[in-house]
C-alpha positions as CSV (number, residue, x, y, z in Angstrom):
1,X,18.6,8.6,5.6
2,X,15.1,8.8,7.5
3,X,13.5,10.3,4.1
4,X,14.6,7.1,1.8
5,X,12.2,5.2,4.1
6,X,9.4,7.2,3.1
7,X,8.6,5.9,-0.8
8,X,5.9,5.8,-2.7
9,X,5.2,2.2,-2.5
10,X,4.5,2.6,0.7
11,X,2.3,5.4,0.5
12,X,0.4,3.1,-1.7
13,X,0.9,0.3,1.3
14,X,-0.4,2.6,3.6
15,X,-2.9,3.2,1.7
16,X,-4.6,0.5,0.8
17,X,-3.8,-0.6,4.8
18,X,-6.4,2.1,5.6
19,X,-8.7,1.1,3.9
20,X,-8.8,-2.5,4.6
21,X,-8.7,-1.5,8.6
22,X,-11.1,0.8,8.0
23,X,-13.4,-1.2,6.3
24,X,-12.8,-4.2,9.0
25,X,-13.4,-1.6,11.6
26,X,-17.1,-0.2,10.0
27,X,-18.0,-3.9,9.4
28,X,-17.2,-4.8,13.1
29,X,-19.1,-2.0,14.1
30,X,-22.1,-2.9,11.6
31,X,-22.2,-6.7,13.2
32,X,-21.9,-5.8,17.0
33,X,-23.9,-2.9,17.2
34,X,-26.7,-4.4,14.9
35,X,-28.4,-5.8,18.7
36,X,-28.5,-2.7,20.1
37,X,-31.1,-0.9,18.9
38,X,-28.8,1.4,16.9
39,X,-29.7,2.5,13.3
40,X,-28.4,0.3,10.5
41,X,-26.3,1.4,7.4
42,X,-28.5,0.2,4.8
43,X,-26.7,-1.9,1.9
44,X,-23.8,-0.5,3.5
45,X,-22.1,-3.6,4.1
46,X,-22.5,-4.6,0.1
47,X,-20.8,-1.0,-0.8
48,X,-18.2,-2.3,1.6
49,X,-17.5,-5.6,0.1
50,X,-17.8,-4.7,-3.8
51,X,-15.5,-1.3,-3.1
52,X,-13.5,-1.0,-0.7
53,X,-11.9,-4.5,0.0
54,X,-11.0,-5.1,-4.0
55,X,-9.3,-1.3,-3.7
56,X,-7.6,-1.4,-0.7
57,X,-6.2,-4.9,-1.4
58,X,-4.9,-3.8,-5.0
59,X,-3.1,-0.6,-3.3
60,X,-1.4,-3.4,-1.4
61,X,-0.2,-5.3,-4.1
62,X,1.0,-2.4,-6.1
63,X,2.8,-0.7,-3.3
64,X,4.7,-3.8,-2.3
65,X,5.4,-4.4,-6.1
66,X,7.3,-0.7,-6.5
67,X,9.1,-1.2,-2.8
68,X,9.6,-5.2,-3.6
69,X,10.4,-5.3,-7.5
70,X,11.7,-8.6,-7.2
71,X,8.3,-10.1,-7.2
72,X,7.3,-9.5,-10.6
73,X,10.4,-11.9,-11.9
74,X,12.3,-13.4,-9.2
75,X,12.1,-17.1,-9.8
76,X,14.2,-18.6,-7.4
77,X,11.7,-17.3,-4.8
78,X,8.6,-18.0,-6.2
79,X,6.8,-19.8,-4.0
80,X,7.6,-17.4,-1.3
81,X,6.2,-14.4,-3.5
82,X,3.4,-16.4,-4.3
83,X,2.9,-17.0,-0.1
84,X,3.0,-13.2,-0.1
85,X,0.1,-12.3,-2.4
86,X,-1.8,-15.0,-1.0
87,X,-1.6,-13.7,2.8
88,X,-2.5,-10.4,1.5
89,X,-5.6,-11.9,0.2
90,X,-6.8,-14.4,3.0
91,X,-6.4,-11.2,4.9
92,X,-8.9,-9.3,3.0
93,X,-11.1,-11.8,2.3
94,X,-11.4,-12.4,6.2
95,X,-12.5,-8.4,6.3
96,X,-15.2,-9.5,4.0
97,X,-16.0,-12.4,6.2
98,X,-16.3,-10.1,9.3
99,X,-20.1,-9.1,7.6
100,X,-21.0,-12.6,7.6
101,X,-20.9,-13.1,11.1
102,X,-22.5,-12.5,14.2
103,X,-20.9,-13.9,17.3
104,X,-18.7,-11.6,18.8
105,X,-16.1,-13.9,19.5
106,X,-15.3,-14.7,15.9
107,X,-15.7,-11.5,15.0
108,X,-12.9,-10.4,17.0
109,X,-11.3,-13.7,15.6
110,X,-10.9,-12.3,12.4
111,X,-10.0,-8.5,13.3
112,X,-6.7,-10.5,15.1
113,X,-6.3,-12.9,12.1
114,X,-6.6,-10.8,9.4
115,X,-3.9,-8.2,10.8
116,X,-1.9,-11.3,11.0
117,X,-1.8,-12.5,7.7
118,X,-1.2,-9.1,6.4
119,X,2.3,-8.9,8.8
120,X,2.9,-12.3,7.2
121,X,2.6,-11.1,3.9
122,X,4.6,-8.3,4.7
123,X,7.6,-10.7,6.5
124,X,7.4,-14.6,4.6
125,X,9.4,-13.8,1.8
126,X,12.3,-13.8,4.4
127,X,10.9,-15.6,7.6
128,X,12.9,-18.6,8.7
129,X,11.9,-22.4,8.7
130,X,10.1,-22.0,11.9
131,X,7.9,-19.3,11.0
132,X,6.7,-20.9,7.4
133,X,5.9,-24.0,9.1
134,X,4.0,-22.2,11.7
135,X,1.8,-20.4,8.1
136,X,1.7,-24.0,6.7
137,X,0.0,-25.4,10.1
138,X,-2.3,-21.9,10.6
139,X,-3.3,-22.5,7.1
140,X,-4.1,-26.4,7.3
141,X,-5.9,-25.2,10.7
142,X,-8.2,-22.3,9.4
143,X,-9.4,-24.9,6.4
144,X,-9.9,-27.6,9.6
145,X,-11.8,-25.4,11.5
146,X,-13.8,-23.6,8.3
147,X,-15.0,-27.6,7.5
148,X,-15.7,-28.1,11.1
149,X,-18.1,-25.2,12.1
150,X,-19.9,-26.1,9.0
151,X,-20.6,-30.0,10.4
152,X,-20.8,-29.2,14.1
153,X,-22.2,-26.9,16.4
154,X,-19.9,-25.5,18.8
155,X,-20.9,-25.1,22.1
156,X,-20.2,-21.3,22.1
157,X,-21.4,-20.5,18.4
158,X,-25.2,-19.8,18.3
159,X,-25.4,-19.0,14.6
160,X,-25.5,-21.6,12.0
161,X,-22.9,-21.9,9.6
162,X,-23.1,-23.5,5.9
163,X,-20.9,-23.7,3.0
164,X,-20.9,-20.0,1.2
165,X,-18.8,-18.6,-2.0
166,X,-16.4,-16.5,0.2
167,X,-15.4,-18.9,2.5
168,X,-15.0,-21.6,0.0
169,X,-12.6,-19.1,-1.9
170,X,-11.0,-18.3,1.1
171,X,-10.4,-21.8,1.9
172,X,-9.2,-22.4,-1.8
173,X,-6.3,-19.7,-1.3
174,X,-5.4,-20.9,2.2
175,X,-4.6,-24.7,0.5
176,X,-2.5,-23.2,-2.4
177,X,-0.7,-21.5,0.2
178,X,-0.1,-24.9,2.0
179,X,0.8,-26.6,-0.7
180,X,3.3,-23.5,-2.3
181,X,5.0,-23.5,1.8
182,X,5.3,-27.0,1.9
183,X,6.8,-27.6,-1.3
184,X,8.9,-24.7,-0.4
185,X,10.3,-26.5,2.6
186,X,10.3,-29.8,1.0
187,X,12.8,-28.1,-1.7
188,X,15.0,-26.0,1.1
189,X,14.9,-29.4,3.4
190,X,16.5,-31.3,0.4
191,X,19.0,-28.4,-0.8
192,X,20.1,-28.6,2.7
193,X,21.0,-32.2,3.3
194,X,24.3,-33.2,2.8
195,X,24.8,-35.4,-0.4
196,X,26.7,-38.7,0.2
197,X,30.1,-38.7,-0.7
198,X,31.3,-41.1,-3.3
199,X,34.3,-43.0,-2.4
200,X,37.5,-42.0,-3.7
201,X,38.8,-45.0,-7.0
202,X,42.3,-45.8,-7.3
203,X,43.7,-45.9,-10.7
């Protein structure tokens, strides 16, 4: 029984898990030691992001495809699988995002967020009401707070932010996945209301 658990999916899951850990790990490592006098990784932090992020994530995706086959047609739960994919990406770009950064705080913001959205990916296709309303809102919020650290300086953030590529992508995928989990319980909220019975006609 114990062995059936063991597939290859998700030795490709695991895989490209590592990797995206790893790589969030050597990033945060890169950003917080960088004040310390230590040596730096020259262009390391490029190899990182045009390597190991785009691998690791498409382990991901075709681990969970083997394990999860229903992904590649199911219809009825499309929205759901496309809630998946997108998770797994938001999670890697914020491994990405981990390089751009140098306040410790937010660094350590992502390495929490970005394990997050990978358990998400891993759990929405079947999560209850509750918890895709709680994705919905985390996604309306990280777009919120992305579009205010660019027009205000918080009090505890000493670097300046602006507008870059990855972020905007980032913020792209995090407002298809609002809009694919609201529509998703806009259509389970109406599936699940009771119709209005007509009144019975004599003859």
């Amino acid at each position: 029984m114990g062995a059936e658990r063991y597939t290859s999916g998700l030795a490709f899951i695991l895989a490209g898990l590592g990797i995206l850990f790893v790589t969030g790990a050597f990033e945060a490592e890169i950003v917080l030691t960088s004040g310390l006098g230590t040596p730096s990784y020259l262009g390391a932090t490029d190899l990182v992001r045009l390597s190991a992020v785009p691998w690791g994530l498409g382990l991901l995706f075709f681990g969970y495809a083997i394990d999860h086959p229903e992904v590649l047609w199911d219809r009825v739960r499309g929205r759901r699988i496309l809630a998946t994919f997108l998770l797994f990406a938001d999670g890697a770009i914020h491994i990405v995002a981990i390089g751009e950064h140098v306040e410790s705080i937010i660094v350590a913001f992502f390495l929490v967020l970005a394990p997050l959205e990978f358990i998400g990916g891993f759990t929405i296709m079947r999560a209850s009401r509750p918890i895709v309303w709680a994705w919905l809102l985390a996604a309306l919020g990280l777009i919120g707070l992305y579009i205010a650290s660019r027009l205000v300086v918080f009090p505890f953030i000493s670097q300046q932010y602006v507008f870059g590529p990855v972020g905007l992508v980032s913020k792209i995928i995090e407002g298809v996945l609002a809009f694919a989990l609201a529509q998703e319980l806009w259509t389970t909220s109406v599936a699940r209301s009771p119709r209005a019975v007509r009144p019975a006609t004599q003859s």
